[in-house]
Every structure is written in C-alpha cells, then in structure tokens.
C-alpha positions as CSV (number, residue, x, y, z in Angstrom):
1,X,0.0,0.0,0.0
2,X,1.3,3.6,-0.4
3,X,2.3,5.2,2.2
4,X,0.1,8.1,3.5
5,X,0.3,11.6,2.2
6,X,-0.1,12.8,5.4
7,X,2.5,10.7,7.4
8,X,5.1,11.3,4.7
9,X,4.6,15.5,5.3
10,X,4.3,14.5,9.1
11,X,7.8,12.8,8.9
12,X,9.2,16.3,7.6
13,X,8.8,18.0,10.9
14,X,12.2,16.6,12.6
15,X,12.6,18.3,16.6
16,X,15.8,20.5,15.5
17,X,13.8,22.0,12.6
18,X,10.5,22.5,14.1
19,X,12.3,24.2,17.7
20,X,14.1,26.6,15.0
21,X,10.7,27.7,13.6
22,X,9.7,28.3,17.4
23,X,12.8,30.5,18.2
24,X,12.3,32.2,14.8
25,X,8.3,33.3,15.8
26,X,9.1,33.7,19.5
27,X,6.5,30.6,20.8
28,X,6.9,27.4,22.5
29,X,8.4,24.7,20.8
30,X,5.1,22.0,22.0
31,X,3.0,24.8,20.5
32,X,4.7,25.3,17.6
33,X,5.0,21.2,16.7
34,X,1.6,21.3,17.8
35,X,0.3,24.4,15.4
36,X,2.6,23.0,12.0
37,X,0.8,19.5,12.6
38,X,-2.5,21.2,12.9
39,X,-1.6,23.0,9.6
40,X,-0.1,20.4,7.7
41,X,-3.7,18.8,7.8
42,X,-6.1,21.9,7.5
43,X,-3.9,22.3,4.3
44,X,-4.2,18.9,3.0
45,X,-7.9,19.3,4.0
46,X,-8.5,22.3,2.0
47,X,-7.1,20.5,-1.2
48,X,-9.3,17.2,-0.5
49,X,-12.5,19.4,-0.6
50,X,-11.0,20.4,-4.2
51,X,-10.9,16.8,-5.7
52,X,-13.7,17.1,-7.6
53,X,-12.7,20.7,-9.1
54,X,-9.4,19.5,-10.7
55,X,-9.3,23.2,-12.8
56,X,-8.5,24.9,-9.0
57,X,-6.2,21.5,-8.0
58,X,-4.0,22.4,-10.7
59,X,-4.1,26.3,-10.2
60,X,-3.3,25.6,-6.7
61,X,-0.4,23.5,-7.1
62,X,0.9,25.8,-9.4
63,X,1.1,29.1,-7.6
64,X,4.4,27.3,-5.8
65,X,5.1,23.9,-6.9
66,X,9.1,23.8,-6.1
67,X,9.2,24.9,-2.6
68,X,11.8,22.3,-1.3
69,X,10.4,21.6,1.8
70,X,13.2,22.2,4.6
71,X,11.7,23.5,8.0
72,X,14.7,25.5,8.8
73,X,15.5,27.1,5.7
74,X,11.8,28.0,6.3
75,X,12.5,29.3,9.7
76,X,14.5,32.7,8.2
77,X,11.2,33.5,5.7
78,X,9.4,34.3,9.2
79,X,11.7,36.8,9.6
80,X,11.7,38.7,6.1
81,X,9.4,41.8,5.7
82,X,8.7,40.9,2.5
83,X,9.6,36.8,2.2
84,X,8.6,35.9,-1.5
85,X,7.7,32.4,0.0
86,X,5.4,33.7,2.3
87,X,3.2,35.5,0.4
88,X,3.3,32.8,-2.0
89,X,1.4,30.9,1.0
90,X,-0.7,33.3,1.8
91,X,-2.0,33.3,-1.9
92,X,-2.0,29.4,-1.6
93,X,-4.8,29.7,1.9
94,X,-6.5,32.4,-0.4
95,X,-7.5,29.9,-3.0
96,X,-8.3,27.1,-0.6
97,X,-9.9,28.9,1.9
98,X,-11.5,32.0,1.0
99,X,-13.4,34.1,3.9
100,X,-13.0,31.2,5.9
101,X,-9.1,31.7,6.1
102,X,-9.6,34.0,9.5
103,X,-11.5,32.0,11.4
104,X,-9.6,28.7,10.4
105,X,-6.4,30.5,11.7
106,X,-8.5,31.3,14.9
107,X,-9.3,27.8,15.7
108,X,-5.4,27.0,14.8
109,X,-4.5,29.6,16.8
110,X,-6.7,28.4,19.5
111,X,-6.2,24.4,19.3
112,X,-2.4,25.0,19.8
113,X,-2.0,27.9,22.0
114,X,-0.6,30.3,19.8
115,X,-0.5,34.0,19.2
116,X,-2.8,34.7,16.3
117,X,-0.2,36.1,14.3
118,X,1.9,33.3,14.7
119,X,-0.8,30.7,13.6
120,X,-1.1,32.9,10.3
121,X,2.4,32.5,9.8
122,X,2.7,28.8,10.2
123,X,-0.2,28.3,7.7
124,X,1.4,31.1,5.2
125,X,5.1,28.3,5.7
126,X,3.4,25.4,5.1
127,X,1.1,26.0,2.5
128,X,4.1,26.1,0.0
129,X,5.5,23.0,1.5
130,X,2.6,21.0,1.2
131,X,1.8,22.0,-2.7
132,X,5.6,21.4,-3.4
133,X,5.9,18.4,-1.9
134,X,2.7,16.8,-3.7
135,X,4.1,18.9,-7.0
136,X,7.5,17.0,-6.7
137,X,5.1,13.8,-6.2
138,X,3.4,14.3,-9.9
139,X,6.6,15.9,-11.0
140,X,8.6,12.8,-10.6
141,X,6.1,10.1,-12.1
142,X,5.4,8.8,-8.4
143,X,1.4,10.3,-8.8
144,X,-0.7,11.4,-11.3
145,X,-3.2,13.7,-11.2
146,X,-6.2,11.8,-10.3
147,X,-4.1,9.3,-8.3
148,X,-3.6,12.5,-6.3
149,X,-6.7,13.1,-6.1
150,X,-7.9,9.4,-5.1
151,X,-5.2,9.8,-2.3
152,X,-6.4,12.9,-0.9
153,X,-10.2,11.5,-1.3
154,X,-8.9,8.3,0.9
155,X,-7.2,10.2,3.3
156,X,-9.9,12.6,4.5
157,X,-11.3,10.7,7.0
158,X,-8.0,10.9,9.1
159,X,-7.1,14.3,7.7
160,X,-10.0,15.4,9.5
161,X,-9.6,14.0,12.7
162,X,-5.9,16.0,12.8
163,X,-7.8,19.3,12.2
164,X,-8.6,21.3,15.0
165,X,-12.7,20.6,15.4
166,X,-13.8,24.4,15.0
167,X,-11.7,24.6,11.5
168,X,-13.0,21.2,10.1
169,X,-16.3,22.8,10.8
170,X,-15.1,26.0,8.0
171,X,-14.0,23.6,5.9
172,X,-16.3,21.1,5.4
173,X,-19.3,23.1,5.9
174,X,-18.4,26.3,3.9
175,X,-18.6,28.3,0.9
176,X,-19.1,31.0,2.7
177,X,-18.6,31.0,6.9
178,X,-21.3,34.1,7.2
179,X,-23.8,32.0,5.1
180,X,-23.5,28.7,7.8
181,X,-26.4,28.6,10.1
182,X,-26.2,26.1,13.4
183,X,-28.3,23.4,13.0
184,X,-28.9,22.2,16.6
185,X,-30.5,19.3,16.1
186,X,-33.8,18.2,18.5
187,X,-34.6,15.9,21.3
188,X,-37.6,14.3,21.7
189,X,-38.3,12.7,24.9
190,X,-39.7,9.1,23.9
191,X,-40.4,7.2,20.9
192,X,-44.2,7.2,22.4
193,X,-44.9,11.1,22.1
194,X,-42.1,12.3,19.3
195,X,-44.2,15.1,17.6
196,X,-44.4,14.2,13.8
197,X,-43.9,18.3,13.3
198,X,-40.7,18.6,15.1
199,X,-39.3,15.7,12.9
200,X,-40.3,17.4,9.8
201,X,-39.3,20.9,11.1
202,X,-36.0,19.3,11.1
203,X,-35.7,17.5,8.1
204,X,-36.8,20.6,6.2
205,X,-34.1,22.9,8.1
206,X,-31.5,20.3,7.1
207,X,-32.8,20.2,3.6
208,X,-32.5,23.8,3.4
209,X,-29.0,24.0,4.6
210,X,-27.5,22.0,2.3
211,X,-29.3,23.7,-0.2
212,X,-28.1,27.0,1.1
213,X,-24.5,25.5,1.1
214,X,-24.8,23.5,-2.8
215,X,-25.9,26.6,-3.8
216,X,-23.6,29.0,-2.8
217,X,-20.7,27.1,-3.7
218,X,-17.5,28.9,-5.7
219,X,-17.4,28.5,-9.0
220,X,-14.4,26.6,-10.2
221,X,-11.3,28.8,-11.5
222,X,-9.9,27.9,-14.9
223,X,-5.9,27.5,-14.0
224,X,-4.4,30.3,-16.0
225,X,-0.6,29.4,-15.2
226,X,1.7,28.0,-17.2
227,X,3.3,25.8,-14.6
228,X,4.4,22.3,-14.1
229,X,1.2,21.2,-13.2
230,X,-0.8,23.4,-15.8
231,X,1.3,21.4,-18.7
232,X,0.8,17.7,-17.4
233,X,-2.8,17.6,-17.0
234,X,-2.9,19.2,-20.3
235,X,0.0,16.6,-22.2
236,X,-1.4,13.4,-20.3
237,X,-5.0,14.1,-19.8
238,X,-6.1,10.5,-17.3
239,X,-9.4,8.9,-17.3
240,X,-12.2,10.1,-14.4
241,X,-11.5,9.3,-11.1
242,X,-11.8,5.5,-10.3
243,X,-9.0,3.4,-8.0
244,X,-8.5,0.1,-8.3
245,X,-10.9,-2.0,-6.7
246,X,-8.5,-4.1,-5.2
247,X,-7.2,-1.2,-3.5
248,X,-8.7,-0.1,0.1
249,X,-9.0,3.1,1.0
250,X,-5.8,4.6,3.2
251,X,-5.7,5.6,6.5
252,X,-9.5,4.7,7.9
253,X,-8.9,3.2,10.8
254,X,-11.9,0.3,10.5
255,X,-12.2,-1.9,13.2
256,X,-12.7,-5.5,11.9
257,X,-15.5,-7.3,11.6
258,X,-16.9,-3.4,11.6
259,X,-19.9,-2.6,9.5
260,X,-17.8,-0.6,7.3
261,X,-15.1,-3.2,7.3
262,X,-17.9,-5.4,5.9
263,X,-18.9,-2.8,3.3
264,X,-15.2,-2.1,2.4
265,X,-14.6,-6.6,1.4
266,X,-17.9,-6.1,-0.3
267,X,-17.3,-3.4,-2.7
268,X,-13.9,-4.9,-3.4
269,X,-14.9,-8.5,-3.9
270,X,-15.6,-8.2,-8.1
271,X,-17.7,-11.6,-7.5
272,X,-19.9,-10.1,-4.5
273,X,-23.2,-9.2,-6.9
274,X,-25.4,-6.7,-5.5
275,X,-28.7,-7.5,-4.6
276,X,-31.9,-6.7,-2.7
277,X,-31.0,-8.5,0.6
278,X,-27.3,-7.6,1.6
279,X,-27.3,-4.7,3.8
280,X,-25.0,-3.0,6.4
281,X,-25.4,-2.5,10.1
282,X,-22.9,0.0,11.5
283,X,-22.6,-0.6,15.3
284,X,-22.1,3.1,15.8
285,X,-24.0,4.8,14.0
286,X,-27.1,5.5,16.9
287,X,-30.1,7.8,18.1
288,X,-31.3,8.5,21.3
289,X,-34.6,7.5,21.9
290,X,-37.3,9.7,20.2
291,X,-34.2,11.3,18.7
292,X,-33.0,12.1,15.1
293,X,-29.8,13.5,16.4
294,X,-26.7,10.9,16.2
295,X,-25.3,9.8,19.3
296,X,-21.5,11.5,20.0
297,X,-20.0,8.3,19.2
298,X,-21.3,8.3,15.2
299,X,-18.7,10.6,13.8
300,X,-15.6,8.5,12.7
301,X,-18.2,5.7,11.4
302,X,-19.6,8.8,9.7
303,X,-16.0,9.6,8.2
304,X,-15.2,6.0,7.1
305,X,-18.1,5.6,5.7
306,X,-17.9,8.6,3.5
307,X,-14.3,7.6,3.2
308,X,-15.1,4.9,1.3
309,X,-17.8,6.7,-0.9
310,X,-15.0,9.0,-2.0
311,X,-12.4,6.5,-2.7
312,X,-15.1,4.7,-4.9
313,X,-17.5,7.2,-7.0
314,X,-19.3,4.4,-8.8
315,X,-21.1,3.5,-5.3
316,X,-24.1,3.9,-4.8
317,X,-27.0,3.0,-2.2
318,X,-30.3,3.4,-0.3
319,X,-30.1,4.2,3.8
320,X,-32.8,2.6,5.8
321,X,-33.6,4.2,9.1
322,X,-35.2,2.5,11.8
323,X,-36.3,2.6,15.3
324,X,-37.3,0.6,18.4
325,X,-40.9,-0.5,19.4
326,X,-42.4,2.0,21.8
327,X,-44.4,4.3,20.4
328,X,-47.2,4.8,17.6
329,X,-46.4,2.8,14.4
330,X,-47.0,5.9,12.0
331,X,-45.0,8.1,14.2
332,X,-42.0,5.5,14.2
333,X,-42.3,5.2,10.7
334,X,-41.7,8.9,10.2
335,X,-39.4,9.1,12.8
336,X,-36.8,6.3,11.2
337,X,-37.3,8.1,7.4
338,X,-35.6,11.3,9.4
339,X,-33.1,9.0,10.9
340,X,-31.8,8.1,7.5
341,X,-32.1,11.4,5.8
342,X,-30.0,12.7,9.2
343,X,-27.2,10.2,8.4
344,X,-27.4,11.4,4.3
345,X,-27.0,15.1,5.9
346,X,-23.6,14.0,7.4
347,X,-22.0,12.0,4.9
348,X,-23.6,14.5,2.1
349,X,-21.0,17.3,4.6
350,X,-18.4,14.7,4.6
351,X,-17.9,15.1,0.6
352,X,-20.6,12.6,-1.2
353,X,-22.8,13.7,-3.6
354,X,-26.1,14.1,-2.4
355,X,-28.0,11.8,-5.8
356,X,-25.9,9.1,-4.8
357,X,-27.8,8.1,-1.7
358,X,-31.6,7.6,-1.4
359,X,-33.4,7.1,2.2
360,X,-36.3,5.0,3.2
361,X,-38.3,4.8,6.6
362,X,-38.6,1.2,7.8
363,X,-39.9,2.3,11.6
364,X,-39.9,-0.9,13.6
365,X,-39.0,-3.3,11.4
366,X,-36.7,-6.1,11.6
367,X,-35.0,-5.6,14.9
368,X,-31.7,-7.0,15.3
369,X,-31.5,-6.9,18.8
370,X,-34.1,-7.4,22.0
371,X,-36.8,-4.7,22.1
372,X,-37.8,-5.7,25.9
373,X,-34.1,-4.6,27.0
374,X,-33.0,-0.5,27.2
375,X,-29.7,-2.1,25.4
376,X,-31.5,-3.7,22.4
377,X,-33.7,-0.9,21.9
378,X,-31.0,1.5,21.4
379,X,-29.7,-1.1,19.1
380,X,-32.3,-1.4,17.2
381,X,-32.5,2.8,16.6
382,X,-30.2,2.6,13.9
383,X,-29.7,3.3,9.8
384,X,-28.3,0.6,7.6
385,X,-26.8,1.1,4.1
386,X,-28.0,-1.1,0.9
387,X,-25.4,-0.6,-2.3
388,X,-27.7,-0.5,-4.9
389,X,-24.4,0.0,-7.8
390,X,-20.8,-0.7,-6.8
C-alpha cells in the first residue's frame, strides 16, 4: 500500500527544525510542533474538498510547486518583511480557503495555543510545502493527477480528525462561513410522544441548509498558469477518477469485523453481486430515543463511511432508518425516514454527492436486537446502508 500523504509530510517536521521555527516566531516549541501538525492537515484538508474541481487543483499547485520543503530554511522567511515564499502561501490559503481563512487561523491559533499572528504565519510556511511536496510527487512520475486526487479523497477521514474541530467545521461546511447557520439538532423525549412536526421541522431545516450551502458554492477557477502542473494535466490528460478496486482506501482506521469493514470486502470482492437483501449495520452509528440526532460516538463511522464513498464514485445506495418498538407505528415510521435522511445530511458534509444516496423509513421493522431490554432498543435505533451500484 502507499504510504500516506499525510504521514510522509508528518515525517518532515524533525525536533531540530521544528524548535528553530519556534525561536524564529518567539513561541513554545510544543506549541509550535503542535500548530505546524495542525496545519499540515487543515492544508491537505483544504485540497481534499477540491478533488472534484481539478481546474483549481491544478491552479493551486501551481502558484508554488518547487518549494523544497526544509523547516529550517523555512524558519528565516518568518523573519523577512517581504519573504517571496510567504506571500506565496498566503495566496496558496486564499485559494483554498477564502473568507474562511480568518476564522480557520482562529481555531489553529486556538487548538495549539498560539498568538494569532503566529498561527497565520505557520499556515502562510506550510502551505508552500505541502503543494511542493505533492508537486515534486506528480513531477517525478510517483502520482498522477487523479491518483492524487484518489489519495487525498482516501485520506480525508484521518485528515479530518488532525484538524482542529472548529476549523473542520469552516472547511467542510463552507462556501461562505457568514452563510453557515447552526443546526442544533432536536430531542424528543420518547419514541411514544415524538411530535411528527418537530421531525419534519427538522428535516426541512437540514434540507435547506444544504441547499443553502450547494448553492452557494464557488465556482471553479480555470488554471491560468503555465506551470508544471498546468502542462501535465494538459500533455497526459487520465481517465475520471476511479481506483483500483483491489485497493482499500488509506488511512480509515476500521475496526474489523466493523460494518464498514464489511462494506469495504464487499465493494472490493468483483464476485460479491449486489442485490436486494445484503445490507450494512454500523454498530455506531445511533439515536437516542425519540431522537433524530446521532449519538457523540457516530462521527468517525460517519468519516469512514464517507471515506469509502469518496475512494469509490461508482457507489451507490439506499439508507434505511429505523427505530425501536415504543411508540405509535405511524410516528415511528416517520421518525426512522428522518433518521436516515440525518445520516445522508452528514456523509452529504463529509464530501458525497447528495443523488448518490436515497433514504427510506422502515420504523420498527426487523430488529436486530431485543426490544424488551433498554440495550436492544437502542440497538435497534439505527440506519443501515443497501449498495444498490458498486
């Protein structure tokens, strides 16, 4: 397997470098390690939400493609007035971030305890080393273009979990961080008395978010350079985005014998046919009771599951909500359709396409676990995935 993106750029920050970056900003050197790891994956972020726009891949990787890469050459830009490599970052956080570049500083600036100045600074250095780096990668036949891209889809899920939590929330929620509107998301007491209005109330206001976000989104930028990059999509022009399919995804860390462990030998088995009766249970993936807000533990099942949608575009598949047995049949019914369209709302955040997953509300139907024990009922509140196309 190829070895991680993100470790490899990781691996670059030795001690001696990294203290001589500290000395050269005037902050600790655990804050400091702490801030260039942070920014080494909100930069790597910012380029996986781009796979899809491969026009503003290129443009980005060519603002600075040969940047070599050494920390403590790096440290002396921080201390130039008008450091050509610098700016040259800070054009780089433009592109990727946009508005959003402020308050994804902040939360660096925050997460590490650093000056705010100082968090700018380490973004503005390693922007240019993490666009050379995966420049040299292309550059020296080790990547293409969509194999890049494949390897920044794959890599998300962990990407994400190295970004400070406030800045994952700018980046995978943008366009525009003014436009973003909470969505808090609400409790019902019991399966017995859910109000059908509050369900709907919310599956409308999540509806309309995402439409407020699809439809804001920038348009892509036609690459105007004439760099490296610019000339190799254009000389060696690949096929669309599609990895081998004996080829898992990197760095999701699945538990085995997980549900998307299970999903993940399914959709690489070539003989595995789909059909109307295999489905996926994820063990993590739950709801309180009365609930169509997913319990704290749901997010990294949520980011491998989305992982793999990434990694493999062809997928595609119908999420089936459910719930336990208290309550009013019709009620549950509606209440397990806004369980599924909940889990859609996440993974459709998490980078897959909205038309590529439908939802269906199975209510109390075919338990997999005890109904007359608290433990099997919040089993049995759940959403399982069908592929319908792999």
């Amino acid at each position: 397997m190829a070895e991680s993106l993100f470790r490899s750029l990781l691996s670059t920050l030795e001690r001696d470098s990294t203290i001589r970056v500290a000395q050269a900003i005037g902050e600790q050197h655990e804050s400091v390690s702490r801030g260039l790891e942070s920014s080494i994956a909100t930069i790597l972020a910012g380029m996986s939400t781009k796979v899809h726009e491969p026009g503003t891949l290129r443009r980005i990787l060519d603002l600075m493609p040969w940047t070599s890469g050494n920390w403590s050459e790096l440290a002396g830009e921080a201390t130039k007035a008008n450091s050509t490599l610098i700016s040259g970052g800070r054009r780089i956080l433009a592109s990727l971030f946009g508005s959003a570049e402020a308050p994804i500083t902040s939360a660096i600036s925050h997460d590490a305890g650093l000056g705010a100045g100082s968090a700018s600074m380490l973004l503005a250095m390693t922007a240019p080393v993490v666009t050379g780096f995966l420049s040299r990668k292309i550059r020296d036949q080790d990547m293409t273009f969509n194999g890049l891209a494949t390897r920044l889809a794959c890599e998300t899920g962990a990407i994400r979990r190295a970004v400070p939590s406030a800045a994952a929330d700018m980046i995978w929620r943008r366009p525009d961080v003014s436009m973003q509107t909470p969505v808090i998301a609400q409790s019902i007491r019991s399966e017995r008395s859910a109000p059908f209005a509050g369900v709907l109330a919310l599956s409308a206001l999540a509806l309309g978010v995402f439409w407020l976000v699809s439809h804001n989104r920038p348009r892509e930028i036609t690459s105007m350079g004439k760099g490296f990059a610019s000339r190799l999509i254009n000389e060696t022009a690949s096929p669309p985005l599609a990895p081998p399919q004996d080829t898992p995804p990197l760095d999701l860390k699945i538990p085995e014998d997980a549900g998307e462990d299970r999903l993940m030998s399914f959709v690489q088995d070539k003989s595995a046919l789909v059909s109307g009766t295999t489905w996926f249970d994820f063990q993590r993936l739950r709801f309180n009771s009365g609930s169509v807000e997913l319990t704290p533990g749901s997010a990294e099942q949520l980011d491998d599951i989305a992982g793999i949608f990434r990694a493999y575009p062809q997928l595609r598949g119908t999420l089936s909500g459910y719930t336990d047995d208290q309550g009013d049949v019709g009620m549950n019914s509606r209440l397990s359709k806004a369980r599924a369209d909940a889990v859609k709302t996440e993974l459709v955040k998490r980078g897959v396409t909205d038309t590529r997953l439908a939802t269906h509300g199975m209510g109390e139907q075919d338990p997999i676990a005890d109904n007359s024990t608290e433990a099997g009922r919040a089993d049995n509140r759940r959403v399982a995935l069908q592929i319908t196309n792999k």
